[in-house]
PASE-858880 format. One record per residue (C-alpha): x, y, z; chain; residue in three letters. Coordinates in nm, 2 decimals, padded with zeros to 4 digits. Example, Ala and Ser with C-alpha at 12.3 -4.5 7.8 and 13.67 -1.06 7.14 Angstrom:
! PASE-858880
       c1       c2       c3   cadena   residuo
    01.23   -00.45    00.78        A       ALA
    01.37   -00.11    00.71        A       SER
! end
This chain:
! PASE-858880
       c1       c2       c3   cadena   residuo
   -01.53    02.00    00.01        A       UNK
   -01.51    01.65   -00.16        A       UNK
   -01.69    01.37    00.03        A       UNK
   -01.42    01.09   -00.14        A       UNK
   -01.26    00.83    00.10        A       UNK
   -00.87    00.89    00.11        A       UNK
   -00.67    00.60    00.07        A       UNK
   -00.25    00.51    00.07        A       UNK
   -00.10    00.28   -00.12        A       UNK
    00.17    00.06    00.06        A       UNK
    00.39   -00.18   -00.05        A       UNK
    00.48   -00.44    00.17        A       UNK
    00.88   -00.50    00.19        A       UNK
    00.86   -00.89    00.21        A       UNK
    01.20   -00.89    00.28        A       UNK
    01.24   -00.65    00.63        A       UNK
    00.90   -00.73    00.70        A       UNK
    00.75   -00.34    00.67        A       UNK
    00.52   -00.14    00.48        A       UNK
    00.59    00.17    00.31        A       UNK
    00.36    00.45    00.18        A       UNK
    00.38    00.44   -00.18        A       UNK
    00.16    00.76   -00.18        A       UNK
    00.00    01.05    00.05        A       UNK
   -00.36    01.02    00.12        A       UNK
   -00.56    01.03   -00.18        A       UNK
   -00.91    01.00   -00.36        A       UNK
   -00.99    00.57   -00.36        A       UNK
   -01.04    00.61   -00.71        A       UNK
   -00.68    00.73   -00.79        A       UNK
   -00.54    00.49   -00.54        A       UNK
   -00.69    00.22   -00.75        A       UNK
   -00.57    00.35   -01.05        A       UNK
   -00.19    00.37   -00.90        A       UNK
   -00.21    00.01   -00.71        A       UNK
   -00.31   -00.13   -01.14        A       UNK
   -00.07    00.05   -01.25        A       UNK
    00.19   -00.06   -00.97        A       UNK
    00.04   -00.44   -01.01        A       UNK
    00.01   -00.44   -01.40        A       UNK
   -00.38   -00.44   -01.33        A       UNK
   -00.36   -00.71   -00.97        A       UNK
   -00.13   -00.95   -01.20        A       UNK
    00.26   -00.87   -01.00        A       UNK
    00.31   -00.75   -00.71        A       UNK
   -00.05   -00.82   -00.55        A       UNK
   -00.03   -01.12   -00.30        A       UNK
    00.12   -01.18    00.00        A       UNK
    00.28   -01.47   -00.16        A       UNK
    00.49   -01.24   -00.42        A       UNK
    00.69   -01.13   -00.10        A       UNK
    00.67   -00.78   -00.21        A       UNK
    00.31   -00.66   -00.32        A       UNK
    00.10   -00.35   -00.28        A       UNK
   -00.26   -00.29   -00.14        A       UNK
   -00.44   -00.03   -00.11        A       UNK
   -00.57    00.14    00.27        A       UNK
   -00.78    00.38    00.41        A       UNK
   -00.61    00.70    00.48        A       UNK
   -00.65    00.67    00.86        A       UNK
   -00.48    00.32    00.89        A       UNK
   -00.18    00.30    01.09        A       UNK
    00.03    00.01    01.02        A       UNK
    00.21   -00.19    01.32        A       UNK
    00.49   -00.29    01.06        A       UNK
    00.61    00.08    00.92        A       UNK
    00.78    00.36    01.00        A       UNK
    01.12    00.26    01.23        A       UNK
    00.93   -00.08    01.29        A       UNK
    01.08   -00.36    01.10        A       UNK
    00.93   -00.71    01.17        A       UNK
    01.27   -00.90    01.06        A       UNK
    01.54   -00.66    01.16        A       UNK
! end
């Protein structure tokens, strides 16, 4: 059994105010490797002040924003 940290990806929906899981949990290193590819290497799409951006979390965090919880609707 792998000791590797899972981690999702989530892009945050600037617009409704929610994030969504961009991924299942996976390895941190492959999660890094989705979020550059996702943010053309942390250059779009990777600050709160794009509106719409993705980070990267441990597996385990829940999110108050997600799921049927919108922060704008």
């Amino acid at each position: 059994m792998s000791d590797a940290k899972l981690c999702v990806v989530r892009l945050w929906d600037g617009m409704d105010g929610a994030w969504i899981d961009v991924t299942e949990p996976i390895p941190e290193e492959e999660a890094n490797r989705i979020w550059n590819e996702k943010t053309k290497n942390g250059t779009e799409y990777a600050e709160y002040d794009d509106i719409d951006y993705y980070k990267v979390f441990p597996a385990d965090t829940v999110m108050h924003w997600s799921g049927d919880r919108e922060m704008f609707r």
